[in-house]
C-alpha positions as CSV (number, residue, x, y, z in Angstrom):
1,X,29.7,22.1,-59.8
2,X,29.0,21.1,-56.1
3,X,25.6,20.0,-55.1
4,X,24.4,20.7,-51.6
5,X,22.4,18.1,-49.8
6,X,19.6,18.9,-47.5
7,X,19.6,17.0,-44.7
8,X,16.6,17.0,-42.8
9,X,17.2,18.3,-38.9
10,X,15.0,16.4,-36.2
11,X,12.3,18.4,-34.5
12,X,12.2,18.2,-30.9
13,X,8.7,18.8,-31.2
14,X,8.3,15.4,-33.0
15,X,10.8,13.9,-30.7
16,X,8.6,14.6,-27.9
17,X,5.8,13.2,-29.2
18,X,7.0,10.4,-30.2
19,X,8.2,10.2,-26.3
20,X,4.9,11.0,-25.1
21,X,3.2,8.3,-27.7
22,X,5.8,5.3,-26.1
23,X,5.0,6.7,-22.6
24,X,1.2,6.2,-23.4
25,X,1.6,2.7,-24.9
26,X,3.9,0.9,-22.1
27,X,1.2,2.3,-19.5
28,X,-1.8,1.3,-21.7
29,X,0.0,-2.2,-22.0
30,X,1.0,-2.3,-18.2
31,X,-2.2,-1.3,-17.0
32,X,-3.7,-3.7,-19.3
33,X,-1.5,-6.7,-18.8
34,X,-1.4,-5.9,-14.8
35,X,-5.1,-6.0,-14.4
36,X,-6.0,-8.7,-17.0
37,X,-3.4,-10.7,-15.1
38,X,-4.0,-10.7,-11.4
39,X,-8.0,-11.3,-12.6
40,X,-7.0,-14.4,-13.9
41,X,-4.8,-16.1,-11.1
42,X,-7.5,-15.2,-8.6
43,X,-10.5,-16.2,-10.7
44,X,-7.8,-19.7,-11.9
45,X,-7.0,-20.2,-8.6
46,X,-10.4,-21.0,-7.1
47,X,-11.2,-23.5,-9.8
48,X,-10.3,-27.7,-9.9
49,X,-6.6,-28.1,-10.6
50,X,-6.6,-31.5,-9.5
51,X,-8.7,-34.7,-9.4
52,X,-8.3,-38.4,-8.1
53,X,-10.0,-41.1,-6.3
54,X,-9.8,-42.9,-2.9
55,X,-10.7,-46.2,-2.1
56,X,-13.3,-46.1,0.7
57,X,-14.6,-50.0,1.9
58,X,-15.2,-51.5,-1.4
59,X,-15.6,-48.6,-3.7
60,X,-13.9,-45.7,-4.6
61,X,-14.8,-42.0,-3.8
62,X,-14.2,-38.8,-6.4
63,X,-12.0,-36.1,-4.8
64,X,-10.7,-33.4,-6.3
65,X,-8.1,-30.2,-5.1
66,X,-8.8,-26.3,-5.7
67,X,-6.3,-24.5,-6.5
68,X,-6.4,-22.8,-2.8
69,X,-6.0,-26.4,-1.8
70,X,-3.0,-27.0,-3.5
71,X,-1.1,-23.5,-2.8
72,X,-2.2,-20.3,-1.5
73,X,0.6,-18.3,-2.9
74,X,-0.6,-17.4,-6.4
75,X,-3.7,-16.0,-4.5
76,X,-1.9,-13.9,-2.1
77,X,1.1,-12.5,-5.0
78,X,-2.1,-11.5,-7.2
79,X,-3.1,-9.2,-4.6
80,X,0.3,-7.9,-3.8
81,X,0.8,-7.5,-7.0
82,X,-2.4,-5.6,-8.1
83,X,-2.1,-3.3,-4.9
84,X,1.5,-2.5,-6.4
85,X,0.5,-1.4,-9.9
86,X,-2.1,0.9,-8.2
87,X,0.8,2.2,-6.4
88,X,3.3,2.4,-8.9
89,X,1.0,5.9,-9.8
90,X,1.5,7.1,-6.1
91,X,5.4,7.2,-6.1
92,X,8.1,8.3,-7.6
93,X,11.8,8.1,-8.7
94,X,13.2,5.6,-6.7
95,X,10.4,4.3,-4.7
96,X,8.6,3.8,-8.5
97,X,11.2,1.3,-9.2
98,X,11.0,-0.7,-5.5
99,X,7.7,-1.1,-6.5
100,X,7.7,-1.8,-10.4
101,X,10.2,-4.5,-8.8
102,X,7.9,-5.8,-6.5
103,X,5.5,-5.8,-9.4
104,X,7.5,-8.0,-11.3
105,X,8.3,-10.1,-7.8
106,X,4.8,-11.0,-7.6
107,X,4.2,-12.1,-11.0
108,X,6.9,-14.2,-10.9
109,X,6.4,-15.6,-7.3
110,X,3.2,-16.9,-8.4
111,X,3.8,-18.3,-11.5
112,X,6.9,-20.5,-10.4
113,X,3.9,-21.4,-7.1
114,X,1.6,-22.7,-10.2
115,X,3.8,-24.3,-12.0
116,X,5.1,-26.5,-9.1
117,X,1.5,-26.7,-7.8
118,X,0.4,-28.5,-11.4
119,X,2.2,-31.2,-10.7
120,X,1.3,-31.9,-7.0
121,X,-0.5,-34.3,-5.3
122,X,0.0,-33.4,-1.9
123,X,-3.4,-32.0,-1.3
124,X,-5.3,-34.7,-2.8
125,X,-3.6,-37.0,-0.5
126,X,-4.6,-35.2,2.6
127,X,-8.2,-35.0,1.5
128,X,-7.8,-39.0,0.7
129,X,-6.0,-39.9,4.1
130,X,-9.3,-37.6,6.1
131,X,-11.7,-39.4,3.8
132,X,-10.4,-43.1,4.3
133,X,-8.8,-42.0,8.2
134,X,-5.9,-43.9,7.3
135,X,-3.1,-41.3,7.6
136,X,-1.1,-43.6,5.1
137,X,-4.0,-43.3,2.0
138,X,-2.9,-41.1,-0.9
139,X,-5.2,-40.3,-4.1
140,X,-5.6,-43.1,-6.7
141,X,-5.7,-42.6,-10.8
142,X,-4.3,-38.3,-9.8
143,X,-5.0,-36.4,-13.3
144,X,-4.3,-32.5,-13.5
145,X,-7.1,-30.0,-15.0
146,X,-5.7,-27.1,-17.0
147,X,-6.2,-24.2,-14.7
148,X,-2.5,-24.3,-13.1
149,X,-1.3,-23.2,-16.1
150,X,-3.9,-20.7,-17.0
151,X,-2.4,-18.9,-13.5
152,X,1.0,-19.4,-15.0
153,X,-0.2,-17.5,-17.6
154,X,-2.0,-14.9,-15.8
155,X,1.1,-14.8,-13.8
156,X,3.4,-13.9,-16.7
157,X,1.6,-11.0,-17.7
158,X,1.7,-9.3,-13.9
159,X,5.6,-10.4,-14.6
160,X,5.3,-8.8,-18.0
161,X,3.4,-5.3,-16.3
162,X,6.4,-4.9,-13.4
163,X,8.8,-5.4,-16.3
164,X,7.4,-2.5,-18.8
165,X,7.0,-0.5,-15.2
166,X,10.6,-1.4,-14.8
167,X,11.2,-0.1,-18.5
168,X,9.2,2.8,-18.8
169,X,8.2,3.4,-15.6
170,X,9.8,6.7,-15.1
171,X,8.2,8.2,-18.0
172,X,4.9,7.7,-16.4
173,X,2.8,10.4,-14.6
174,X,2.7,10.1,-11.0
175,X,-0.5,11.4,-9.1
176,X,-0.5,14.9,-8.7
177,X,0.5,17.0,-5.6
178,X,-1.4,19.7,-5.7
179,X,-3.4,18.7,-3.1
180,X,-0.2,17.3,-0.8
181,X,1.0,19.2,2.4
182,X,4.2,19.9,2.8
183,X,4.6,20.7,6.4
184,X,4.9,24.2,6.3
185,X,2.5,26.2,8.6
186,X,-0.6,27.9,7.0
187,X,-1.4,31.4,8.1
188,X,-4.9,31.4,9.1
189,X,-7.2,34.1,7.7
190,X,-8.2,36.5,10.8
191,X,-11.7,36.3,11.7
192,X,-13.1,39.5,10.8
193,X,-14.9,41.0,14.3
194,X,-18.3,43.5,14.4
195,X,-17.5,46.0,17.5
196,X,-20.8,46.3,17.7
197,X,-21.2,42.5,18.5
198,X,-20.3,41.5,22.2
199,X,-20.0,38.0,21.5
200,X,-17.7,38.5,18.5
201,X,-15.1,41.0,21.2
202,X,-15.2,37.9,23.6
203,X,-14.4,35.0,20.6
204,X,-11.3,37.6,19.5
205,X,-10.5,37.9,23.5
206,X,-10.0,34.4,23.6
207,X,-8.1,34.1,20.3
208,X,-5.4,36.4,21.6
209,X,-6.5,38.8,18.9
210,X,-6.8,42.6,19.9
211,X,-10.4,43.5,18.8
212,X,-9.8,47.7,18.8
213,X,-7.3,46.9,15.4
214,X,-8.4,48.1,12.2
215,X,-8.4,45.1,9.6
């Protein structure tokens, strides 16, 4: 005696949704990670990454480096990169992808800039050399604060947002064009005229409209 086996057939209506559900998620997460991200590189990069001292006469004199000191890049790739994830919304196909890239670009660019800049001494030893006027000072007992690598890490997740916009970018909704203009001429609704109005005989006149036609 056979036995038949019923074998559930997948719904497209449930493959869809589970579509739309992923779709929803990677832009929650890009928005989220996108925004939370360039916050924190520009908030991180105005705060004390670096401090030292520099011996002035007898004594010594605190100094310490902001992050703008040290490098302006993170700064400037936080902005590119926000503007991008606004605009990732505002194009589509291929041009969504140029910018998801330049997304990711940006979170990247600014994170290898921190990095490097955690380690650096160069602007503490300018600010020493101005302080002591010796150009030849540099910074004595240099310690590092921990907000290079919070932009690192603020970094990462604008790298992390241009990657999921990379990902799933293309099942994302784009702003809509119902309101664009394609070009193409508009006809113009005819002015309606009252013969028994001089004026309105005159405006048509100078329209190039024939005022005697019936509408």
């Amino acid at each position: 005696m056979g036995y038949v086996t019923a074998v559930p057939v997948p719904q497209p209506r449930a493959e869809a949704a589970s579509a739309a559900d992923s779709s929803r998620r990677s832009l929650a997460a890009a928005l989220f990670f996108g925004a939370v991200g360039a916050t924190v590189v520009l908030l991180s990069s105005g705060r004390i990454w670096a401090e030292g001292t520099a011996a002035v006469g007898g004594g010594t004199l605190p100094l310490n480096a902001e992050g703008s000191d040290v490098t302006g890049v993170p700064t400037a790739l936080a902005i590119v990169g926000l503007a991008a994830l606004v605009a990732v919304f505002a194009v589509r196909r291929a041009g969504r992808v140029l910018v998801a890239a330049l997304l990711a670009l940006s979170g990247a660019g600014a994170a290898l800039a921190a990095f490097l800049g955690a380690s650096d001494s160069a602007a503490l030893d300018e600010k020493a050399a101005k302080t002591t006027g010796d150009a030849a000072a540099t910074v004595d007992a240099l310690t590092h604060t921990v907000w290079p690598h919070v932009t690192v890490a603020g970094s990462l997740l604008l790298l992390i947002a241009g990657l999921l916009a990379l990902r799933y970018g293309k099942q994302w909704p784009a702003m809509s064009g119902r309101y664009e203009r394609d070009g193409t001429p508009r006809p113009r609704k005819a002015a309606v005229v009252d013969p028994d109005r001089p004026e309105d005989l005159w405006k048509a006149l100078d329209r190039g409209e024939d005022p005697t036609r019936e509408a």
